[in-house]
LOZATOR-53584 format. One record per residue (C-alpha): residue in three letters; residue number from 1; chain; x, y, z. Coordinates in pm, 1 decimal. Layout:
<rs>
<r rest="ala" nr="NUM" kette="A" X="X" Y="Y" Z="Z"/>
...
</rs>
This chain:
<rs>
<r rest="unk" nr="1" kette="A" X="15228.3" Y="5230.6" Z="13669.8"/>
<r rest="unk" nr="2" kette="A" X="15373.2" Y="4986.8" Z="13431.2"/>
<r rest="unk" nr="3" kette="A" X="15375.3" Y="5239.2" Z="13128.1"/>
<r rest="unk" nr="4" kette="A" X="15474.9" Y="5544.5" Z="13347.4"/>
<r rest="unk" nr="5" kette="A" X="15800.4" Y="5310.8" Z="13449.2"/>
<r rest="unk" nr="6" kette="A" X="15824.0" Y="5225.7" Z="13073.4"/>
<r rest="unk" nr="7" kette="A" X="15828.4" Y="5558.9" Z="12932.9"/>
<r rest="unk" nr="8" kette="A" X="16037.5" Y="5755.3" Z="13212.5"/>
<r rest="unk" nr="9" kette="A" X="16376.3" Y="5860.1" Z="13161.9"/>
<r rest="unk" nr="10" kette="A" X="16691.5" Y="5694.4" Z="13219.4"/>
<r rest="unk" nr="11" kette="A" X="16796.3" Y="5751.5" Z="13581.8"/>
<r rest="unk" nr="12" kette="A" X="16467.8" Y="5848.7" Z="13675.6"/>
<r rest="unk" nr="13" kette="A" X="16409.6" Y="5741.2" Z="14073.9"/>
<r rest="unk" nr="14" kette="A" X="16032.3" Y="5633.2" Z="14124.1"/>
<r rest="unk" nr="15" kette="A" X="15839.5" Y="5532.3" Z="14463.1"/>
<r rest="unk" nr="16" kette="A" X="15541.8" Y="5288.8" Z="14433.0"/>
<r rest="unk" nr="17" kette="A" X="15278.6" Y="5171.9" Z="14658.8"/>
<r rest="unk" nr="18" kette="A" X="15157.1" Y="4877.9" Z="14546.2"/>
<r rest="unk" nr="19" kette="A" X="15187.8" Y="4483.9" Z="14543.0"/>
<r rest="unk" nr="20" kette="A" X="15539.3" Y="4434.1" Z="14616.0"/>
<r rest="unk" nr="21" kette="A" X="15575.0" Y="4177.3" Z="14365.1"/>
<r rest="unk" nr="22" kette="A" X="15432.2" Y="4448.8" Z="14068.6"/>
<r rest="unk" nr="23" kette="A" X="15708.6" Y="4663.6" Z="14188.7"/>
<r rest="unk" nr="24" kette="A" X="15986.4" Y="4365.8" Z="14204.0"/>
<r rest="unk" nr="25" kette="A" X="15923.9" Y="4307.4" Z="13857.8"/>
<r rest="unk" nr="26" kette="A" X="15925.4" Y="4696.8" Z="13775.4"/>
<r rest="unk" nr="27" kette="A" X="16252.1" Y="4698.2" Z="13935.0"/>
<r rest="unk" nr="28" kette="A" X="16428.0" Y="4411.0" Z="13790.0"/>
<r rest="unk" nr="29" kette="A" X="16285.3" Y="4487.2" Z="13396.5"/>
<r rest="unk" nr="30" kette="A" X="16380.6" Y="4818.1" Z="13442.8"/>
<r rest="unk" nr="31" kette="A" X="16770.2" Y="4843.3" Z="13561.7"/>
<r rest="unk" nr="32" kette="A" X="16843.0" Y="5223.7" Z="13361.8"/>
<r rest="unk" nr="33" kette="A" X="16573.0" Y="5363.9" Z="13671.4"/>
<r rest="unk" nr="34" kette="A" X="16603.4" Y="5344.9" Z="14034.2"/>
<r rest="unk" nr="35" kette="A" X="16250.6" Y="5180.1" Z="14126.7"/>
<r rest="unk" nr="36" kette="A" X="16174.0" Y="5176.3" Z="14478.2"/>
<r rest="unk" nr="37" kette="A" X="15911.2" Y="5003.9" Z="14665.6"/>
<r rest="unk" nr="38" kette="A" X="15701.8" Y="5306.9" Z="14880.5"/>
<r rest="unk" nr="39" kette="A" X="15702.3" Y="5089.9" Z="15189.2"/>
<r rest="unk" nr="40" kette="A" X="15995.6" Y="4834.9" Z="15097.3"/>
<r rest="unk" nr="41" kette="A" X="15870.3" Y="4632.1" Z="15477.6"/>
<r rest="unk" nr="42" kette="A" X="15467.2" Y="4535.0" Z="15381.2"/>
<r rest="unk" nr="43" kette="A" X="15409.7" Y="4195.7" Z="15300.6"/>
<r rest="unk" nr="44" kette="A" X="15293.1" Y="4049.5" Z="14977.3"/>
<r rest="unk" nr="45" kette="A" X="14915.9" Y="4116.7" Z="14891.2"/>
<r rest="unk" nr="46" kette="A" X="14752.0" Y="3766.8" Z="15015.7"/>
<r rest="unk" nr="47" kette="A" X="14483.4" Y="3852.7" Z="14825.3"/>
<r rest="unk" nr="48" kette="A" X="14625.4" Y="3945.5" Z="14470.5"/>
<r rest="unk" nr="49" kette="A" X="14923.4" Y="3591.5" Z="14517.2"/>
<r rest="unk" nr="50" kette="A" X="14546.7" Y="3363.6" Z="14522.2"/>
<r rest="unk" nr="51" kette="A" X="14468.3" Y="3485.1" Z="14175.0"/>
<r rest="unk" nr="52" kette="A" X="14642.6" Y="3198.8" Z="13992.9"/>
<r rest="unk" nr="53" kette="A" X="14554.5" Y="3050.2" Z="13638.9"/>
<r rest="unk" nr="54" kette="A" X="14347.5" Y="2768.2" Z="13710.0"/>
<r rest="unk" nr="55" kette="A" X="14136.1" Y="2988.6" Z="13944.9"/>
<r rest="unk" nr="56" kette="A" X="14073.5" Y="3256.8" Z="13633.0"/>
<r rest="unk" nr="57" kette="A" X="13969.8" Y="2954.2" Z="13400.8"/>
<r rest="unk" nr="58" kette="A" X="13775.0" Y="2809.9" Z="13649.7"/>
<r rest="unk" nr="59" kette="A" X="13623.2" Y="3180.3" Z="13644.5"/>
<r rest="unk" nr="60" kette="A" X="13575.5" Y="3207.3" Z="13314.0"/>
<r rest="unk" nr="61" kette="A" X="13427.5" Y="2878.2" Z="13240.8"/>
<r rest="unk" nr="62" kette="A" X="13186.7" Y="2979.3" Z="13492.6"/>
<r rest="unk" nr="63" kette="A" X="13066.6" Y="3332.6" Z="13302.4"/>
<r rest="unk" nr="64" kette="A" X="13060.4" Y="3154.5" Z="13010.3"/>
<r rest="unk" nr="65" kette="A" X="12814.8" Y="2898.2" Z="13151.8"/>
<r rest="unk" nr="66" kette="A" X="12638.2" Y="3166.1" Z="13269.0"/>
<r rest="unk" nr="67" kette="A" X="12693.9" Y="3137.0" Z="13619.5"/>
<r rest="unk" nr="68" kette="A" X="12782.1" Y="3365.3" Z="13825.9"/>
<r rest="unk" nr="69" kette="A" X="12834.6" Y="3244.0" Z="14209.6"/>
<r rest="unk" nr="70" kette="A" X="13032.4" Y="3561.4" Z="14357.8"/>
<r rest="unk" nr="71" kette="A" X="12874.5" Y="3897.5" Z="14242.8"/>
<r rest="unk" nr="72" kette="A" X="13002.4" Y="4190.2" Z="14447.7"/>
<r rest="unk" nr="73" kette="A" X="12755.7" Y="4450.1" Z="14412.7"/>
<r rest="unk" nr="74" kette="A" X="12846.0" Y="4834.0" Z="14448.0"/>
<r rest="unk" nr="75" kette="A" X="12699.5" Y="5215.9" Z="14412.2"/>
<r rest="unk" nr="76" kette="A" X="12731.4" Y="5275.7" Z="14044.4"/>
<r rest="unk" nr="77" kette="A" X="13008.9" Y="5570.7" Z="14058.7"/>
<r rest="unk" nr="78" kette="A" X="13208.8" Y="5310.1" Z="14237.9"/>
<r rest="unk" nr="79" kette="A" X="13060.1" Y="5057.5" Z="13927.8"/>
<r rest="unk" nr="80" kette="A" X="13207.1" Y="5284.7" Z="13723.2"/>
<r rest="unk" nr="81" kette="A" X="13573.9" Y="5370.7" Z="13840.9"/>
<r rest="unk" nr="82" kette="A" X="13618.2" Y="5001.2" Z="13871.6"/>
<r rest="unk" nr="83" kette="A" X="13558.7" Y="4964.1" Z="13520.4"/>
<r rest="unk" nr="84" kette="A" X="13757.4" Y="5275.9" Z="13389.6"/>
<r rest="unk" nr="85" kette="A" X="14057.8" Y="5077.9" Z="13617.1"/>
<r rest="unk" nr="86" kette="A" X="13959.6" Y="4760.1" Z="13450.6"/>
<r rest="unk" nr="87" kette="A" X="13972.2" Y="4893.2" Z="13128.2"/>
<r rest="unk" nr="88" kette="A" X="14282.7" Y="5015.2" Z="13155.9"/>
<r rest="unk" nr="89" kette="A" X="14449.2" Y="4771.5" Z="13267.4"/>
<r rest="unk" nr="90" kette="A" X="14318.5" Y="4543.8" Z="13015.3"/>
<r rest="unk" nr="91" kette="A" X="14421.7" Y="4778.6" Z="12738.5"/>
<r rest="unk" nr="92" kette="A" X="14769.0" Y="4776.5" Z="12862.8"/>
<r rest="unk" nr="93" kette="A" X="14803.9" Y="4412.4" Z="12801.1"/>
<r rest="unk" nr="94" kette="A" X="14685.4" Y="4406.3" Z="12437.9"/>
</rs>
């Protein structure tokens, strides 16, 4: 989403439906497009505003200990997409 808003047009009117805070940002980086949220009256994912800094070190200091308290296992096609989205997002911060 972030490289699609990048690389569109000037003027070019997009719709997203997503964390409303992804598409704030969008909108306010991007002023030459008209960014729109999809559903401009949902709330705020709860879920995505917990994952904070300390949390992710906390995280990481725990893979790297080798622990590993909160596995979510899954069907490995679903294994799989979740990566590919994973990876791709990753990528796109490098």
């Amino acid at each position: 989403m972030i490289n699609y808003v990048k690389q569109a047009p000037v003027g070019t009117r997009i719709a997203i439906g997503t964390d409303n805070n992804l598409v704030g940002r969008l909108k306010a980086n991007h002023p030459t497009k008209k960014v729109m949220f999809l559903n401009p009256f949902s709330c705020a994912c709860i879920l995505m505003n917990r994952i904070d800094l300390p949390h992710l070190a906390w995280t990481m200091d725990q893979l790297a200990a080798g622990k590993s308290g909160h596995v979510i296992k899954v069907d490995s096609q679903t294994a799989y997409w979740a990566k590919q989205a994973l990876d791709r997002m990753l990528k796109l911060s490098l």
